[in-house]
PATORVEX-788248 format. One line per field, with one value per residue (C-alpha): z, y negated, x negated; residue in one letter. Coordinates in nm, 3 decimals, decimal comma. Layout:
w c(Z ...) .
v c(Y ...) .
u c(X ...) .
type c(a ...) .
//
This chain:
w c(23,197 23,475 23,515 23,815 23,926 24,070 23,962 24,360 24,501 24,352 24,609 24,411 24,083 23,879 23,862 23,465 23,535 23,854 23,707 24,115 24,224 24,470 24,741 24,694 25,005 24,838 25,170 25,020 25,242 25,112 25,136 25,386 25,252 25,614 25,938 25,984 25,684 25,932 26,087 26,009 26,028 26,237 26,593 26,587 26,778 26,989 27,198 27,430 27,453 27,375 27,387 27,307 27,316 27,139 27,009 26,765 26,870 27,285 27,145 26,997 27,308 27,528 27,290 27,348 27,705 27,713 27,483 27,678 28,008 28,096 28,280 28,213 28,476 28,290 27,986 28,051 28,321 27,984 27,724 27,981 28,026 27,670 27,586 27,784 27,554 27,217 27,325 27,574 27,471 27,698 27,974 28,137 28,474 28,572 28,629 28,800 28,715 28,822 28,735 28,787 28,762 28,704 28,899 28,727 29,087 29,317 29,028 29,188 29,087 29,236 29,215 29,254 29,275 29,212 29,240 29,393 29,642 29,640 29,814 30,229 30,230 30,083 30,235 30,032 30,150 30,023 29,676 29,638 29,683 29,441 29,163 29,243 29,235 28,999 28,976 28,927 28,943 28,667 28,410 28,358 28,559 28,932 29,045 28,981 29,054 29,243 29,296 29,033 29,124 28,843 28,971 29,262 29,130 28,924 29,154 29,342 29,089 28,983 29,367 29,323 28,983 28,806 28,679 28,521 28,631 28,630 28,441 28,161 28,169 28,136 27,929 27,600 27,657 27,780 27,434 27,225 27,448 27,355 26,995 26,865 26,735 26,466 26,550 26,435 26,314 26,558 26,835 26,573 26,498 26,923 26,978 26,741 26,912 27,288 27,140 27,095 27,359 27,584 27,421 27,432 27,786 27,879 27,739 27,905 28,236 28,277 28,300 28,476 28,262 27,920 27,821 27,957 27,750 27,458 27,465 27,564 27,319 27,018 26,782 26,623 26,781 26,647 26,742 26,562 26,287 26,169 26,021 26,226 26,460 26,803 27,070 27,489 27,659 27,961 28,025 27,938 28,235 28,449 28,386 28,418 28,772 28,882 28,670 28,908 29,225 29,233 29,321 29,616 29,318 29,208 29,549 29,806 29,575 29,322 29,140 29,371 29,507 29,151 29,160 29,509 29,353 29,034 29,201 29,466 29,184 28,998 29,323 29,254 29,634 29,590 29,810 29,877 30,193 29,975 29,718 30,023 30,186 29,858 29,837 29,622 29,796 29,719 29,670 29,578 29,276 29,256 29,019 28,918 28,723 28,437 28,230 28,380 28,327 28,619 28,507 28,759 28,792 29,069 29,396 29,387 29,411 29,049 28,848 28,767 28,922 28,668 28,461 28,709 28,794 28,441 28,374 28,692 28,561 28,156 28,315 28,297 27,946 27,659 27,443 27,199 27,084 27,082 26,815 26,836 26,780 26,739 26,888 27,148 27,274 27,243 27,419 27,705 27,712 27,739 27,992 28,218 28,185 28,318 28,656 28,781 28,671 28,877 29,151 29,020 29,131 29,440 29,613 29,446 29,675 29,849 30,051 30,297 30,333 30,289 30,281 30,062 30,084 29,741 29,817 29,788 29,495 29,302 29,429 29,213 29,397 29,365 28,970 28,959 29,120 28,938 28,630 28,670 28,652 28,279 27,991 27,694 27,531 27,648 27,703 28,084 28,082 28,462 28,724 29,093 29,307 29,428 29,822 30,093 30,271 30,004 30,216 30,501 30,722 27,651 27,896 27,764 27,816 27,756 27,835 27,797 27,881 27,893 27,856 28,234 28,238 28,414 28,210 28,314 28,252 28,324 28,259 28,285 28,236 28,343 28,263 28,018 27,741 27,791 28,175 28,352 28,061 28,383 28,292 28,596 28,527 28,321 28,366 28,038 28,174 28,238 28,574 28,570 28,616 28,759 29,070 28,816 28,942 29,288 29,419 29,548 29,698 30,098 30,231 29,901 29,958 29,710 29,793 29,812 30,133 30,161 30,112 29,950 29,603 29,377 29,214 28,923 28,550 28,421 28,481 28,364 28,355 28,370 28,289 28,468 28,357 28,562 28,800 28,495 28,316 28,036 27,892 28,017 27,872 27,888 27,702 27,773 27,744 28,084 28,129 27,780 27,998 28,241 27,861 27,638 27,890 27,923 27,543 27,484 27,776 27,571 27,202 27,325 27,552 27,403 27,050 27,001 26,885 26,886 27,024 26,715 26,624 26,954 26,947 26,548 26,610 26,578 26,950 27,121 27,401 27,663 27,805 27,994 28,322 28,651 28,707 29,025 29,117 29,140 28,937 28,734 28,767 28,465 28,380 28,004 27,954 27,834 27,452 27,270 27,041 26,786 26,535 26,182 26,143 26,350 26,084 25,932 26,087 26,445 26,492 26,389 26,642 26,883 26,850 26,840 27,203 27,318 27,266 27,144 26,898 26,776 26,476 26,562 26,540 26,883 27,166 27,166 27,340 27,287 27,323 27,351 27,486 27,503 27,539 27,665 27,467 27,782 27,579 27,378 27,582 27,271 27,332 27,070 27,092 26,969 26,972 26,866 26,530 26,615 26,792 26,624 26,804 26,761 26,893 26,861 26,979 26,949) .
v c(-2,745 -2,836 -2,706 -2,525 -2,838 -2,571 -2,200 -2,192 -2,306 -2,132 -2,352 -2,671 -2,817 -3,126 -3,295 -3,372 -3,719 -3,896 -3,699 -3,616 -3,278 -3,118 -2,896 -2,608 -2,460 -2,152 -2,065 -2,107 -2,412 -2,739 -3,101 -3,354 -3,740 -3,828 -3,756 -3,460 -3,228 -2,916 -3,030 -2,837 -3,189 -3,527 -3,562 -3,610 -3,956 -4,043 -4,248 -4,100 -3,762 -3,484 -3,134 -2,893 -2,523 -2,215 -2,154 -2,402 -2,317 -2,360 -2,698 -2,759 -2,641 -2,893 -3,184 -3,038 -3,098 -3,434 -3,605 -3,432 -3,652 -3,406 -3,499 -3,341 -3,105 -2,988 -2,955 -2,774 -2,495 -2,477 -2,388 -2,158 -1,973 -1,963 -1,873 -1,568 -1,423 -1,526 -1,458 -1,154 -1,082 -1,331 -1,398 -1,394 -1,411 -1,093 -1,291 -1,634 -1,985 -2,272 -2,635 -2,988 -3,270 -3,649 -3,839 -4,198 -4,269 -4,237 -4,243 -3,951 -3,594 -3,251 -2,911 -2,625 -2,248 -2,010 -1,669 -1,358 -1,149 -0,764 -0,534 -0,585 -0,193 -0,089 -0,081 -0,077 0,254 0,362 0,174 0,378 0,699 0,584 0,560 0,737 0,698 0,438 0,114 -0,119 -0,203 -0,080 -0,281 -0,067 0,115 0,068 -0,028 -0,333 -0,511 -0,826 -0,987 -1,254 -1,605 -1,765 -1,791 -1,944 -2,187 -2,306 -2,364 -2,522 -2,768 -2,848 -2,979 -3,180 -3,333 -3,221 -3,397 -3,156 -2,817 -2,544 -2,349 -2,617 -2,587 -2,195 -2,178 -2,228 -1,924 -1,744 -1,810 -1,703 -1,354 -1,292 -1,424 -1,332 -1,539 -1,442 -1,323 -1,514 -1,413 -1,393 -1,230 -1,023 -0,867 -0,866 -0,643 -0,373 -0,354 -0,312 -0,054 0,178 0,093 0,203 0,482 0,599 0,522 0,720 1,024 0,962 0,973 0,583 0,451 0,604 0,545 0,346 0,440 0,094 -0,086 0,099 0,022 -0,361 -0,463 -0,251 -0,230 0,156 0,291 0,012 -0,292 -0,617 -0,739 -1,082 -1,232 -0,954 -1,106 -0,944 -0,997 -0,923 -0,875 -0,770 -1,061 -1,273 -1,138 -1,124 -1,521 -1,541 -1,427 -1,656 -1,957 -1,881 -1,818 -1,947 -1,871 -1,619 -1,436 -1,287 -1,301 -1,137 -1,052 -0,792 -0,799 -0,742 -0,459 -0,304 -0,354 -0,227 0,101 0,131 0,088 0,372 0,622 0,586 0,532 0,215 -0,019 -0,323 -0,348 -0,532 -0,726 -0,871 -1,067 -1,179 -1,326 -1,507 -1,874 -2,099 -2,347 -2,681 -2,830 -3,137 -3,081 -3,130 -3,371 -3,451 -3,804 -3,695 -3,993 -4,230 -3,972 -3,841 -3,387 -3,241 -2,851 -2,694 -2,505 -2,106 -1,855 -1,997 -2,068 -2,422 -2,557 -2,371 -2,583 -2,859 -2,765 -2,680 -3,056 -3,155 -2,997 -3,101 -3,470 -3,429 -3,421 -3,644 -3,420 -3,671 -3,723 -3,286 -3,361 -3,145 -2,764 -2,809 -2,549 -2,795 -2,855 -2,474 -2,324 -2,588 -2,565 -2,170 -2,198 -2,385 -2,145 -1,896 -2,088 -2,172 -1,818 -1,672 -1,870 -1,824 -1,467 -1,516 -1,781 -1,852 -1,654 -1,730 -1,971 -1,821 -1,548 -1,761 -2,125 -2,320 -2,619 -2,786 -3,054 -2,946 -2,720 -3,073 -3,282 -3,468 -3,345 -2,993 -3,018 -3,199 -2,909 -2,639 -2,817 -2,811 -2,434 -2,451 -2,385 -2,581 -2,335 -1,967 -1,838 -1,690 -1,299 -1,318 -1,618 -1,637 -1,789 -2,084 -2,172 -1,942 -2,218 -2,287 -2,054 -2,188 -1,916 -1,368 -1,650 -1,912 -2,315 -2,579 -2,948 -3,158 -3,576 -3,774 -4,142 -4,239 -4,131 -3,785 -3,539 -3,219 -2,964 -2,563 -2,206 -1,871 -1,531 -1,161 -1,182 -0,898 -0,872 -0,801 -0,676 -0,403 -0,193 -0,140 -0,271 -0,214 -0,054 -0,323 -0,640 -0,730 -0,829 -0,664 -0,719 -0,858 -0,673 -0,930 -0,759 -0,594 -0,917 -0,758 -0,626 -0,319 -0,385 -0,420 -0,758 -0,904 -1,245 -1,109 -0,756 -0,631 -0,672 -0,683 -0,961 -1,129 -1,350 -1,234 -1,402 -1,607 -1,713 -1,900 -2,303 -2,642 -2,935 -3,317 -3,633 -3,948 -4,271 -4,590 -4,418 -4,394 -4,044 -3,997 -3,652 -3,348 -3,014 -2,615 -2,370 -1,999 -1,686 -1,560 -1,617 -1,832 -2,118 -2,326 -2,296 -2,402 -2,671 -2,830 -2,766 -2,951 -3,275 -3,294 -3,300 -3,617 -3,825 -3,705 -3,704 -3,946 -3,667 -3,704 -3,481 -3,222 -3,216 -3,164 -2,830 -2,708 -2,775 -2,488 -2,286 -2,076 -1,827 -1,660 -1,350 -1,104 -1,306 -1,123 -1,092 -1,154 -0,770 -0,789 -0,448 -0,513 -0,832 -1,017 -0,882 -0,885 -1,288 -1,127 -1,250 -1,582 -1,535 -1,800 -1,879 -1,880 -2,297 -2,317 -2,384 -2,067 -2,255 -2,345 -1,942 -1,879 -2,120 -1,971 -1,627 -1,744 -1,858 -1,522 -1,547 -1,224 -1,387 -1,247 -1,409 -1,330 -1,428 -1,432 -1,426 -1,796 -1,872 -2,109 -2,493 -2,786 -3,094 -3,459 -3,741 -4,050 -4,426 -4,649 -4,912 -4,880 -4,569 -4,378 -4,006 -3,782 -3,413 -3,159 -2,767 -2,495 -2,391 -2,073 -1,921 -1,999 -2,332 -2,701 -3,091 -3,218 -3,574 -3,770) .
u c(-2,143 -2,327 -2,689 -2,882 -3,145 -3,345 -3,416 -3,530 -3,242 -2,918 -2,653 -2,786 -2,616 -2,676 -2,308 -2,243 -2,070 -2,320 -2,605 -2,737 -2,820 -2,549 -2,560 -2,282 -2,230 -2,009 -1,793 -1,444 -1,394 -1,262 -1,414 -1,325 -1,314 -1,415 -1,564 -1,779 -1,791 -1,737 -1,437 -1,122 -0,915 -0,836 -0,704 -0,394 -0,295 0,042 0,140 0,433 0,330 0,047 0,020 -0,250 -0,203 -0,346 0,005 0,150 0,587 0,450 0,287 0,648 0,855 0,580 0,702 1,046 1,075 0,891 1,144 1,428 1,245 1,029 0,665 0,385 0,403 0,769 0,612 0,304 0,491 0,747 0,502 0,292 0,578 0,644 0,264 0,291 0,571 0,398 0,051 0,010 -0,288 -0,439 -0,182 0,164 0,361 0,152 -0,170 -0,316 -0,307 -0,539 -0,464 -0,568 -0,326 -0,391 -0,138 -0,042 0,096 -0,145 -0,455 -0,541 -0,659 -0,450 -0,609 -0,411 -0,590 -0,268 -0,490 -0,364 -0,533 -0,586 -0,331 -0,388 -0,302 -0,630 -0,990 -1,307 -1,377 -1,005 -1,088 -1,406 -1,257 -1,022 -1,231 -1,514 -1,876 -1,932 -2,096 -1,767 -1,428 -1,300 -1,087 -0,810 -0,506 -0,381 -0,740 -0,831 -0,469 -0,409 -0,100 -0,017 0,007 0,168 0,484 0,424 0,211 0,470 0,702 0,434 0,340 0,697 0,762 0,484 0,495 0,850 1,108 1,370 1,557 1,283 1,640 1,531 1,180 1,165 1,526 1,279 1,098 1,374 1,572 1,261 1,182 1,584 1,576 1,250 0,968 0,724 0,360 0,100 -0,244 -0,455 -0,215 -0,146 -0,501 -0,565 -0,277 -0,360 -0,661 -0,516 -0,251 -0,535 -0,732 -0,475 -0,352 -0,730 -0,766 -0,431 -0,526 -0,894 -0,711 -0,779 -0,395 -0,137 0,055 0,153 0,530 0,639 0,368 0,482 0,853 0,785 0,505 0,515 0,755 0,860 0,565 0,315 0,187 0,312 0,223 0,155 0,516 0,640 0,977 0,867 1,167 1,119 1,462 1,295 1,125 1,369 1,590 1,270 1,273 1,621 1,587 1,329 1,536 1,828 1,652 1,317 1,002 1,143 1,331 0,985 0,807 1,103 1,378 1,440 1,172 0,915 1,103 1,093 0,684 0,690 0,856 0,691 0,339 0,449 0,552 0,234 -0,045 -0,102 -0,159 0,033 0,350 0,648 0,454 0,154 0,377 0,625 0,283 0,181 0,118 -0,126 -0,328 -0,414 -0,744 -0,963 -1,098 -1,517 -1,750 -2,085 -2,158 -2,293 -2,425 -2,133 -1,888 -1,708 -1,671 -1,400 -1,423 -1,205 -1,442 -1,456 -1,347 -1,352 -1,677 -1,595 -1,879 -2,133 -2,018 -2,171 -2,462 -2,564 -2,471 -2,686 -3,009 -2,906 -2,941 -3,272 -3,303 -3,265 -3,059 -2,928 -3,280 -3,308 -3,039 -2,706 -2,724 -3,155 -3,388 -3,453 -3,132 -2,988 -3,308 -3,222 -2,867 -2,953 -3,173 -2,983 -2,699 -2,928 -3,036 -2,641 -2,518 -2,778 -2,632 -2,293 -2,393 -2,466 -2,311 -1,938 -1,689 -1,360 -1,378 -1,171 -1,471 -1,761 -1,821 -2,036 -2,231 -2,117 -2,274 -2,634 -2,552 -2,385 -2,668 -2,872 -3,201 -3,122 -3,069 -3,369 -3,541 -3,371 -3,490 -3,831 -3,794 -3,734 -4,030 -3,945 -4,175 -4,049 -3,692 -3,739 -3,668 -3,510 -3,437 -3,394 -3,088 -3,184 -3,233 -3,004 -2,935 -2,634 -2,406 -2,294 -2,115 -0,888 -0,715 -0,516 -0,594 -0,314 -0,326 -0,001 0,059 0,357 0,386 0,389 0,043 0,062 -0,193 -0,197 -0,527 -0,402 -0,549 -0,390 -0,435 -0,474 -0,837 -0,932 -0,765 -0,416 -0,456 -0,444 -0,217 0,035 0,402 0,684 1,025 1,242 1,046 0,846 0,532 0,172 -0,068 -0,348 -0,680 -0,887 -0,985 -1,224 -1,410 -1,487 -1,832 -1,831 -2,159 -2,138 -2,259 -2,187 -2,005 -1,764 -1,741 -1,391 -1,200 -0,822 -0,611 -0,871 -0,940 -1,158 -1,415 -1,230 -1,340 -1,060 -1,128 -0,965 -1,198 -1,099 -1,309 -1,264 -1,424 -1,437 -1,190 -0,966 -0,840 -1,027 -1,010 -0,806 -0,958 -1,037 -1,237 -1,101 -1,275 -1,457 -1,842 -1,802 -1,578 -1,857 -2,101 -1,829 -1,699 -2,102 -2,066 -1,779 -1,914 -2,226 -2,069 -1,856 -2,121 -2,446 -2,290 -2,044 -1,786 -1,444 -1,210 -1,176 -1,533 -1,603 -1,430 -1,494 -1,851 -2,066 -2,097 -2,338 -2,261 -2,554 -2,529 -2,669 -2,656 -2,682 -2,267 -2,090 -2,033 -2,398 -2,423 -2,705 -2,982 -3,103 -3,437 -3,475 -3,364 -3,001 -2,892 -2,853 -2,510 -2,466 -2,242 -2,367 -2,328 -2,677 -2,917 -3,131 -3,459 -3,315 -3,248 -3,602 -3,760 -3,539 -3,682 -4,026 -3,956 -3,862 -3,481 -3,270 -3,046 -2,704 -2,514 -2,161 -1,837 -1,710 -1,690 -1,694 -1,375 -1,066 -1,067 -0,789 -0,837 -0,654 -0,850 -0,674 -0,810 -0,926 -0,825 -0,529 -0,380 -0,318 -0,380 -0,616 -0,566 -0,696 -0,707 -0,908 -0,951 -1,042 -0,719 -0,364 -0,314 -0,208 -0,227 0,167 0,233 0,523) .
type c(x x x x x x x x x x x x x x x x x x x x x x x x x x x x x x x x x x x x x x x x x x x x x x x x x x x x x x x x x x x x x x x x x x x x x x x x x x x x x x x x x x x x x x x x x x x x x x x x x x x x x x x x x x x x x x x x x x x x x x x x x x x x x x x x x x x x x x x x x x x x x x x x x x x x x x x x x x x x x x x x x x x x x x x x x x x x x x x x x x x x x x x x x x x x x x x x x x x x x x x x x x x x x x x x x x x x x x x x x x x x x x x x x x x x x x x x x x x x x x x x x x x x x x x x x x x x x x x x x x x x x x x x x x x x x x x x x x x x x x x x x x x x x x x x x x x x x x x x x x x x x x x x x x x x x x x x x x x x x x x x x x x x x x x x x x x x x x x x x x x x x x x x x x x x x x x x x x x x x x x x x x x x x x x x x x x x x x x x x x x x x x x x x x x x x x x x x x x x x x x x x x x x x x x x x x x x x x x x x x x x x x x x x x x x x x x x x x x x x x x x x x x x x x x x x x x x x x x x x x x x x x x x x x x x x x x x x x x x x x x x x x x x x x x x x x x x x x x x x x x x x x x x x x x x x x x x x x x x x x x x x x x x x x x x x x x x x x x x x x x x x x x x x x x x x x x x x x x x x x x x x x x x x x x x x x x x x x x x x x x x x x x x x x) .
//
């Protein structure tokens, strides 16, 4: 029997055949022979093809349409659509897409913002008689609806970078939504939690209405369970439609005259006219050099470039020698959070309302300045935006590649949680509630106005090295994204990381950061959340420096990533351990 070495210390043994004491770590986890001890497992490696999504048969379909010729671009449009059956909890054809795209071609980087804009029926003073005299948007019901771009965007991207029928790319999810699939663990737990959030909201007065949630997405009377088979037949006829005629099928044809009705009966204000006028727009993706790494983040009305400018002022700093996940490097990582969210407030906006200078806000000189605002000593209670002359006038990530060398980085949802709880007449999908993400202060650069984007939180990042694609990933989950993505740069350059560890390393997520409806200014430095692999002595250093810490569980988003070998080509990928997901290569 082996003996305790140390009355003191109960998680040490002494082993009875090396004789040498042994920490027990007693979490029910098993032992890795190699790489980091906290990993959940290897990359996995391929050469013709790599997909990473949060939902291991989407992964499969991806794989699917590759080997059947499929690019990239086929692939990744075929498993969105078939992540927004399996896993509504975080998106769907009812909200926006953004994407970039590495082109083997031209060696060139594509942006794509697919957001919708609010209804061009309804003024801000029509909106605030709406919902009264509150402080926000709020999340649920006809009022905070925009149109959903994913559609479009599609179809958009499939011009652009497709290969096969988009009948072939969505006939996968189509198949499944008729069929049936069986809900997985996470979805699972996530949907019992929106059926009674909705139901509670309903009877509050809060929804207009929930019978067409019900019927779609629960299953005699109750939400799915996990193992459950969960089947859609409206959607699959909703993506039928837009298999047979295109894009203009949801934009002009029946189906948007079925929204146009549906949002009549109950008072909701989006119309026939405002999907007819949709259209994504393309746009050159943005970068900063950090540490001879080229970051890409796509320009607002997304929050990409947080991400940026939080690398910009971390430049500054020698965090390898902090060491990973130290007080040192989490108080700074923190605290730069808090300086670009403040300007995040502020200053990201469509661009079709306000311009930006990007420029100064990327430049090295203004993250040097920014910088200096940080004490290494004392978490800082409230920050200011930096200089006015900047203006000038749960989510789901997947990444796929093919063998050409075409790797595509996307991000979709309808923002919180499930949406808006609003599902029209027969169609199998719910809107998205991101125009939550309006101000409904006046003079705000992102006040509500109509026809306009809101302010946007889903992102996809790229790396470039050497003008070379290097490493196509996301993080998902709202204000976590531009953290988890300067998370996720600094676990791989700063810490040699590969692509798993990167994302099964242990995270931290700030907040409390002045938001961009402007309702409420960060006074009281907001809160430090932390997962509960930061060491016992890191979390007390950080509360010596004035942080409020929070051991927690979530929310600490959703991560996959491919990472391409400059040398031998071979693609790693990996995905997050802490949704359902998988890396499949071929």
């Amino acid at each position: 029997m082996s003996t305790i070495a140390n009355s003191a210390d109960k998680d040490t043994i002494i082993d009875d055949v090396t004789g040498e004491p042994v920490q027990m770590r007693e979490d029910g986890r098993g032992d890795r022979v190699v790489g980091a001890p906290w990993a959940t497992r290897s990359p996995v490696l391929a050469v013709n093809g790599m997909a990473a999504t949060s939902h291991p048969l989407a992964s499969q379909v991806a794989i699917d349409i590759l080997q059947q010729g499929g690019t990239a671009m086929d692939a990744a449009i075929a498993a969105n659509a078939a992540i927004g059956l399996m896993e509504p909890t975080g998106n769907g054809i009812g909200g926006d897409l953004f994407a970039i795209v590495w082109e083997p071609k031209t060696k060139k980087l594509h942006g794509l913002n697919g957001s919708g804009r609010s209804a061009k029926g309804q003024t801000l003073a029509q909106l605030k008689a709406k919902i009264g005299d509150v402080s926000q948007i709020p999340n649920w019901g006809t009022p905070p609806v925009t149109v959903p771009g994913t559609v479009d965007a599609w179809f958009a991207l499939h011009e652009k970078f497709g290969k096969l029928e988009m009948a072939d790319n969505l006939a996968p999810a189509i198949q499944y939504a008729r069929d049936g699939f069986p809900v997985t663990e996470v979805i699972a737990y996530y949907m019992d939690i929106y059926q009674t959030r909705y139901e509670k909201l309903f009877k509050q007065g809060e929804i207009e209405e929930i019978a067409n949630y019900q019927a779609t997405f629960l299953i005699d009377g109750k939400a799915p369970m996990e193992g459950q088979v969960f089947r859609n037949p409206d959607l699959a006829n909703t993506l039928e439609k837009i298999a047979k005629g295109g894009r203009d099928a949801f934009y002009k044809g029946d189906i948007a005259k079925t929204i146009d009705s549906y949002f009549k009966r109950i008072g909701g204000p989006l119309r026939y006219d405002d999907f007819a006028s949709h259209s994504s727009t393309w746009i050159d993706p943005v970068s900063v050099n950090y540490r001879g790494y080229e970051v890409w983040e796509l320009p607002p009305n997304g929050q990409g470039i947080a991400a940026l400018q939080m690398l910009t002022v971390l430049e500054n700093y020698d965090l390898k020698s902090m060491g990973h996940n130290s007080a040192d490097y989490l108080h700074v990582m923190t605290e730069a959070k808090k300086l670009a969210f403040e300007d995040r407030a502020r200053f990201y906006v469509d661009p079709d309302y306000q311009k930006i200078n990007l420029d100064y806000l990327l430049s090295e000189k203004y993250g040097k300045e920014r910088a200096k605002l940080i004490d290494m000593k004392r978490a800082a209670k409230e920050v200011e935006h930096g200089d006015p002359k900047l203006i000038e006038g749960d989510t789901i990530y997947l990444t796929v590649a093919d063998k050409d060398g075409m790797m595509v980085s996307l991000i979709q949802s309808n923002y919180r949680g499930m949406g808006t709880g609003l599902v029209a007449d027969g169609l199998g999908f719910i809107f998205q509630n991101r125009g939550a993400q309006y101000s409904l202060t006046e003079g705000h650069p992102n006040v509500y106005a109509p026809g306009k984007r809101p302010f946007h939180t889903i992102i996809p990042a790229f790396i470039t090295k050497d003008n070379l694609p290097y490493m196509s990933f996301g993080l998902m989950g709202g204000a976590m994204q531009p953290q988890g993505h300067v998370q996720m740069v600094t676990n791989i350059v700063d810490f040699a990381m590969n692509v798993q560890q990167a994302g099964d390393a242990a995270r931290f997520h700030h907040r409390g950061s002045t938001s961009p409806t402007w309702e409420g200014r960060m006074k009281d430095g907001g809160v430090l959340e932390l997962e509960s692999g930061v060491k016992a002595n890191v979390v007390k250093e950080l509360q010596q420096r004035g942080h409020k810490v929070h051991i927690t569980s979530g929310p600490f988003g959703g991560y996959q990533a491919i990472l391409k070998d400059p040398k031998s080509g071979v693609y790693h990928g990996a995905s997050e351990m802490r949704k359902d997901g998988q890396a499949q290569g071929y």
